[in-house]
DRENBA-345626 format. One record per residue (C-alpha): residue number from 1; x, y, z. Coordinates in steps of 0.25 Angstrom, whole numbers. Layout:
! DRENBA-345626
+-----+-------+-------+-------+
:   k :    c1 :    c2 :    c3 :
+-----+-------+-------+-------+
: NUM :     X :     Y :     Z :
...
+-----+-------+-------+-------+
This chain:
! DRENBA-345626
+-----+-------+-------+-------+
:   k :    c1 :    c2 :    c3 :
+-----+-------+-------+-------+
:   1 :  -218 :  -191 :   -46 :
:   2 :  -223 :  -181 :   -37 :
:   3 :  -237 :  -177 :   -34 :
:   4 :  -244 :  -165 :   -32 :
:   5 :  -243 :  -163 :   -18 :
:   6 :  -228 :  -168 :   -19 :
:   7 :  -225 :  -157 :   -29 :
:   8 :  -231 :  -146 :   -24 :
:   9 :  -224 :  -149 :   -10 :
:  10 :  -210 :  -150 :   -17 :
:  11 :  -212 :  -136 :   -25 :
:  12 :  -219 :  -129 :   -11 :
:  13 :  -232 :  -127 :   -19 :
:  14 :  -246 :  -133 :   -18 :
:  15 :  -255 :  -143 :   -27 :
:  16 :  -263 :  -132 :   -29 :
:  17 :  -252 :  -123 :   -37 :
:  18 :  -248 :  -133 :   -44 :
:  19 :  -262 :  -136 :   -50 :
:  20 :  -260 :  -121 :   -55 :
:  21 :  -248 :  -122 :   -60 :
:  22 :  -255 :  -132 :   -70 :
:  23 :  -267 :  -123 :   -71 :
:  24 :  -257 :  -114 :   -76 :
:  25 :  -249 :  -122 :   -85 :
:  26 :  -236 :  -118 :   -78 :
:  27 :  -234 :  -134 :   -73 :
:  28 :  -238 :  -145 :   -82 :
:  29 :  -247 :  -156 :   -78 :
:  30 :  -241 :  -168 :   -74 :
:  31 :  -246 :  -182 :   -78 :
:  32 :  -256 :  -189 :   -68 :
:  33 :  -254 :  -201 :   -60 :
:  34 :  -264 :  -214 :   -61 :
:  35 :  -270 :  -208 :   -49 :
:  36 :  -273 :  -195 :   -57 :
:  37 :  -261 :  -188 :   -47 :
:  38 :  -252 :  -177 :   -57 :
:  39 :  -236 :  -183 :   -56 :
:  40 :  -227 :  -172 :   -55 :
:  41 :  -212 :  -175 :   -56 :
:  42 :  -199 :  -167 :   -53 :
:  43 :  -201 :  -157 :   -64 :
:  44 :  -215 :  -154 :   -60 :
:  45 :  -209 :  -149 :   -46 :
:  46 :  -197 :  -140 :   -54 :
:  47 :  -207 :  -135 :   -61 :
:  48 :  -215 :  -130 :   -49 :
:  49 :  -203 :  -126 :   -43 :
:  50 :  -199 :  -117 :   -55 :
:  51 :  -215 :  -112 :   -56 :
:  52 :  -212 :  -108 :   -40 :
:  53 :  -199 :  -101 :   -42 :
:  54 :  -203 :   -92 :   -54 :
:  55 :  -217 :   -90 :   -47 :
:  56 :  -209 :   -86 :   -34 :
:  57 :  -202 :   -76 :   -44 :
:  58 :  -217 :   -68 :   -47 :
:  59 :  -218 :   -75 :   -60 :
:  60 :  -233 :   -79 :   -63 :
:  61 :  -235 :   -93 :   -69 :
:  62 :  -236 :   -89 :   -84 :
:  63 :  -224 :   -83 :   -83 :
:  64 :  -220 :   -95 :   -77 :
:  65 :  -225 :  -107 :   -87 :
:  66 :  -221 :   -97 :   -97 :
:  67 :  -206 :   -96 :   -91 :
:  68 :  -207 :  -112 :   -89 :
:  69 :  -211 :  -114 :  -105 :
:  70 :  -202 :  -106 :  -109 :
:  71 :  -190 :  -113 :  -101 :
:  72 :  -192 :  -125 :  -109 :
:  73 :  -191 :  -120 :  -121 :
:  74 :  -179 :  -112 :  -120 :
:  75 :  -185 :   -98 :  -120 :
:  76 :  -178 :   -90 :  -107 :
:  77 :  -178 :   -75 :  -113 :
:  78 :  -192 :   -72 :  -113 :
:  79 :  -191 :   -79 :   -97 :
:  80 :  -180 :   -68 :   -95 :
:  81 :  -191 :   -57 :  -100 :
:  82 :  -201 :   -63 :   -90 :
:  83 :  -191 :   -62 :   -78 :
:  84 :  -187 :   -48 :   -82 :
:  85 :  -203 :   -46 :   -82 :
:  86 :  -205 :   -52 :   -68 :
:  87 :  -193 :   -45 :   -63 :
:  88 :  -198 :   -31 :   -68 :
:  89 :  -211 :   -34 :   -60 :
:  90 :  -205 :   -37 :   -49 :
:  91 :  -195 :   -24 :   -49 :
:  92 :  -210 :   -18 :   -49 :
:  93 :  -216 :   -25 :   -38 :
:  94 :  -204 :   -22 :   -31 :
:  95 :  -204 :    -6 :   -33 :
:  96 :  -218 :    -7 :   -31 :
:  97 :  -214 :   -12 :   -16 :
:  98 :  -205 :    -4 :   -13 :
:  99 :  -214 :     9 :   -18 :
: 100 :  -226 :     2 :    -7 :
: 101 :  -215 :    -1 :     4 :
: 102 :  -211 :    16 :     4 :
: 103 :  -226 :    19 :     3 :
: 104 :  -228 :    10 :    17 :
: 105 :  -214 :    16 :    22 :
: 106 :  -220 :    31 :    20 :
: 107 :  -234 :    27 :    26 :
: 108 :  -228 :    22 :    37 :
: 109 :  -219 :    35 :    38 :
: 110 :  -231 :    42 :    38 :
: 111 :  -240 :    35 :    48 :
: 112 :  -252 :    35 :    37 :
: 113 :  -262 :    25 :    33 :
: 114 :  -257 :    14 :    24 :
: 115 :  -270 :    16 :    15 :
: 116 :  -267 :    31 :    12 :
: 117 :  -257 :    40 :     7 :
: 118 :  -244 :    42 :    14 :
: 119 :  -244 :    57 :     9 :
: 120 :  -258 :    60 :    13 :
: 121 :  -254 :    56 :    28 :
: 122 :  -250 :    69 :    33 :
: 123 :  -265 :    76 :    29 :
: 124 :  -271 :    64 :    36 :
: 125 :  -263 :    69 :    47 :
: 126 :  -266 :    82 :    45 :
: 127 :  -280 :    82 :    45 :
: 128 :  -281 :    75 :    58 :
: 129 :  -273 :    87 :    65 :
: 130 :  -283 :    94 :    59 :
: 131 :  -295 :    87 :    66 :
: 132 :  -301 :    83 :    54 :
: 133 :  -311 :    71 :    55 :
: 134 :  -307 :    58 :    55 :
: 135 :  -318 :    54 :    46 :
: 136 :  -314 :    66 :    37 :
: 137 :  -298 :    62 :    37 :
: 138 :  -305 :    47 :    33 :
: 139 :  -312 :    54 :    20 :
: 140 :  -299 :    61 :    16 :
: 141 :  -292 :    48 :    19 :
: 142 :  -302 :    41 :     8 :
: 143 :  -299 :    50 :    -1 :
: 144 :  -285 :    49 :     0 :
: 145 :  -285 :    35 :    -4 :
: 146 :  -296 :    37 :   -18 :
: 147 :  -284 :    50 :   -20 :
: 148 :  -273 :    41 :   -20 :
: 149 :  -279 :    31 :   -28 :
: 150 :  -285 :    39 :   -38 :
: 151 :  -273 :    51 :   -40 :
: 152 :  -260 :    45 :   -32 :
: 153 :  -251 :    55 :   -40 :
: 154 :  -257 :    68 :   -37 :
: 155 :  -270 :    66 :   -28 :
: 156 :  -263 :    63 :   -15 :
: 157 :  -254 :    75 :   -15 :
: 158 :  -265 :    84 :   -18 :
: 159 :  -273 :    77 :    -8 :
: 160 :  -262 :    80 :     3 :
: 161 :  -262 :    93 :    -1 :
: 162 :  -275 :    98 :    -1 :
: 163 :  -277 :    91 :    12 :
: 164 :  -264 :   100 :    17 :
: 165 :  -269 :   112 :    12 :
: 166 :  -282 :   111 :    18 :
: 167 :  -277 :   104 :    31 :
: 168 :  -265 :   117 :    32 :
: 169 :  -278 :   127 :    33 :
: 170 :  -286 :   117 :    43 :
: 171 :  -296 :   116 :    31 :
: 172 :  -296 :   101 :    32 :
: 173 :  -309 :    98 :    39 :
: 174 :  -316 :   109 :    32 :
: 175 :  -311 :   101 :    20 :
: 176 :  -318 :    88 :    23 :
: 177 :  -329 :    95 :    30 :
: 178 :  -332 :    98 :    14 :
: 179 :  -328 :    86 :     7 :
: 180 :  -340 :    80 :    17 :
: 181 :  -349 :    90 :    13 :
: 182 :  -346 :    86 :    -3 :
: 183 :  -348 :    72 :     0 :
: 184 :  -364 :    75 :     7 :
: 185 :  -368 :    83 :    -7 :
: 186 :  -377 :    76 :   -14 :
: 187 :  -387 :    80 :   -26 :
: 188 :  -397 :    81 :   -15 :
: 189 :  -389 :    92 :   -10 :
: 190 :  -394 :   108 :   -11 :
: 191 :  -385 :   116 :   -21 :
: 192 :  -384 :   127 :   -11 :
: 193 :  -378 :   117 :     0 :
: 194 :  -368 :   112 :   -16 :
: 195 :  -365 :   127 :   -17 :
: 196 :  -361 :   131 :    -1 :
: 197 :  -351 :   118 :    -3 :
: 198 :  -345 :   120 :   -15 :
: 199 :  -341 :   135 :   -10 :
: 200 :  -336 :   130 :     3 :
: 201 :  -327 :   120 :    -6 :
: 202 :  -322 :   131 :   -15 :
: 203 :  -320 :   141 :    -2 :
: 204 :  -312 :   130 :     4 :
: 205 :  -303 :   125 :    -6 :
: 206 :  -300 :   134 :   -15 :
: 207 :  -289 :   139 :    -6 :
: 208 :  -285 :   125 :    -3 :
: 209 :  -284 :   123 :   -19 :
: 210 :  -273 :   135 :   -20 :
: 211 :  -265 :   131 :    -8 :
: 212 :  -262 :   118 :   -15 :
: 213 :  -249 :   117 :   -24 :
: 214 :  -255 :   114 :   -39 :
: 215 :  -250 :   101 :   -45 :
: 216 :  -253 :    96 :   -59 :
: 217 :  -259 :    82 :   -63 :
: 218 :  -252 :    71 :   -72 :
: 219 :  -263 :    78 :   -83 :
: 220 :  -258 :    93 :   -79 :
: 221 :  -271 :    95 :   -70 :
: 222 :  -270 :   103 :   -58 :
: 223 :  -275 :    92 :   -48 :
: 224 :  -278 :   103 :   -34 :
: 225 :  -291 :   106 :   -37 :
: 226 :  -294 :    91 :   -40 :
: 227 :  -288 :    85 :   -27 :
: 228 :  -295 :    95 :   -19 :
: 229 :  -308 :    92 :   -25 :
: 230 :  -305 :    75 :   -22 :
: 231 :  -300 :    79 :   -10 :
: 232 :  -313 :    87 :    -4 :
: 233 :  -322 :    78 :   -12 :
: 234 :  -319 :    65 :   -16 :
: 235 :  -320 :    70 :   -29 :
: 236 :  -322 :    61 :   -39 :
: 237 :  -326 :    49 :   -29 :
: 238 :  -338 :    46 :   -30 :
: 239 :  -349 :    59 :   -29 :
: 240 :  -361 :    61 :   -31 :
: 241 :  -365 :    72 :   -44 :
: 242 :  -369 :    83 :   -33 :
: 243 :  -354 :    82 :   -28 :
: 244 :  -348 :    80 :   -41 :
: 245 :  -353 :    93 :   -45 :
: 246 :  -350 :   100 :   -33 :
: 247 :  -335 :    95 :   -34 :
: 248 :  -336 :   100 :   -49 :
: 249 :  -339 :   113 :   -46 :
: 250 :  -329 :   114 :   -33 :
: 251 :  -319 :   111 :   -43 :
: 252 :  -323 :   123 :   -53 :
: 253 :  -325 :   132 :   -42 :
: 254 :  -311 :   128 :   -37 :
: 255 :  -305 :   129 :   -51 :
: 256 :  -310 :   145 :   -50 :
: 257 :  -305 :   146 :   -37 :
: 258 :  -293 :   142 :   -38 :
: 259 :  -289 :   145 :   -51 :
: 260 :  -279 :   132 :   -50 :
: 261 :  -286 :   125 :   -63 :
: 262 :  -291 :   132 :   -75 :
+-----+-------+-------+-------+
């Protein structure tokens, strides 16, 4: 007989999982001594050893007391089904590997921070050629991340090149020079100081607008005049209703102006 301490040495395990695997139901109880002690014999140990083996494998301890059940009565097609599943999962947590192994491959190609965008590196380097802030590259940074959460497909591309375009005319500063000033309006603000930055806004980017390639959505949208809204305003993140408004009627005015959406 072999106790607790003995059996979970023997299987390379600890008193502790073993008391889960009985929790679980994936190890029977074994009977007690007089001294209240469980008694585990040989089988126990096989049994642990095989609970190890197919947990080693990535198959969780239902799967397990199931596979163990159905052993004993003969059943092994629906335990071929459940390898073929496990297999299938990891084929997927393989690709999934390889996919985050070429994403650390091209940021390290492309010296950029871990948390950001490899395809955005070369407009951060942009806008520190161009002496842009470094509390202004920070902002853009920030937004890149919400961007690349919230619209990976098409929001990071049309980030990068709106950032480009503006950055190819030395517009970047100017750029972020206005984003500040949308983030400083407030209700409290005078409608003639709303008015003087919303044509600024349209002067400024109505040309950058025109100078980016048109791309369509998923839904058929045309998504420029979107991203350059994000872009100069954090839009939709979090405004108050004075910006909100402001940004709604930049985009109307920009929808004239441009032409590009009807």
């Amino acid at each position: 007989m072999l106790t607790s301490n003995k059996l979970a040495q023997l299987a390379g395990t600890t008193v502790r999982t073993l008391r889960h695997y009985h929790a679980v139901g994936v190890l029977e109880e074994p009977p007690r001594g007089p001294n209240g002690y469980r008694r585990y014999g040989v089988q126990d140990l096989i049994t642990v050893l095989r609970i190890r083996r197919m947990s080693s494998l990535g198959l969780s301890l239902d799967q397990i007391r199931w596979i163990l059940t159905s052993r004993s009565g003969g059943d092994t097609a629906d335990i071929d089904a459940e390898l073929d599943a496990l297999d299938a999962s990891l084929a997927g947590q393989l690709e999934r590997l390889q996919e985050q192994r070429q994403l650390i491959a091209r940021i390290r190609s492309s010296e950029t921070e871990p948390d950001l965008p490899p395809e955005l590196t070369s407009v951060f380097r942009l806008l520190e050629k161009n002496n842009v802030d470094a509390a202004s590259i920070e902002g853009q940074k920030q937004l890149a991340v919400l961007v690349a959460h919230l619209r990976p497909a098409d929001g990071v591309r049309g980030m990068r090149d709106l950032l480009t375009a503006m950055g190819s005319s030395n517009r970047l500063q100017t750029a972020i020079d206005l984003s500040n000033r949308i983030q400083e309006i407030n209700d409290s603000t005078a409608e003639a100081t709303r008015a003087q930055l919303l044509e600024e806004l349209v002067v400024f980017l109505a040309p950058v607008a025109n100078s980016i390639p048109q791309r369509r959505t998923a839904d058929g949208d045309d998504n420029v005049l979107q991203t350059i809204v994000e872009s100069i305003s954090f839009e939709p993140y979090g405004m108050n209703p004075a910006q909100a408004e402001l940004i709604r009627s930049l985009t109307e005015h920009l929808k004239s102006a441009t032409g590009q959406l009807n």
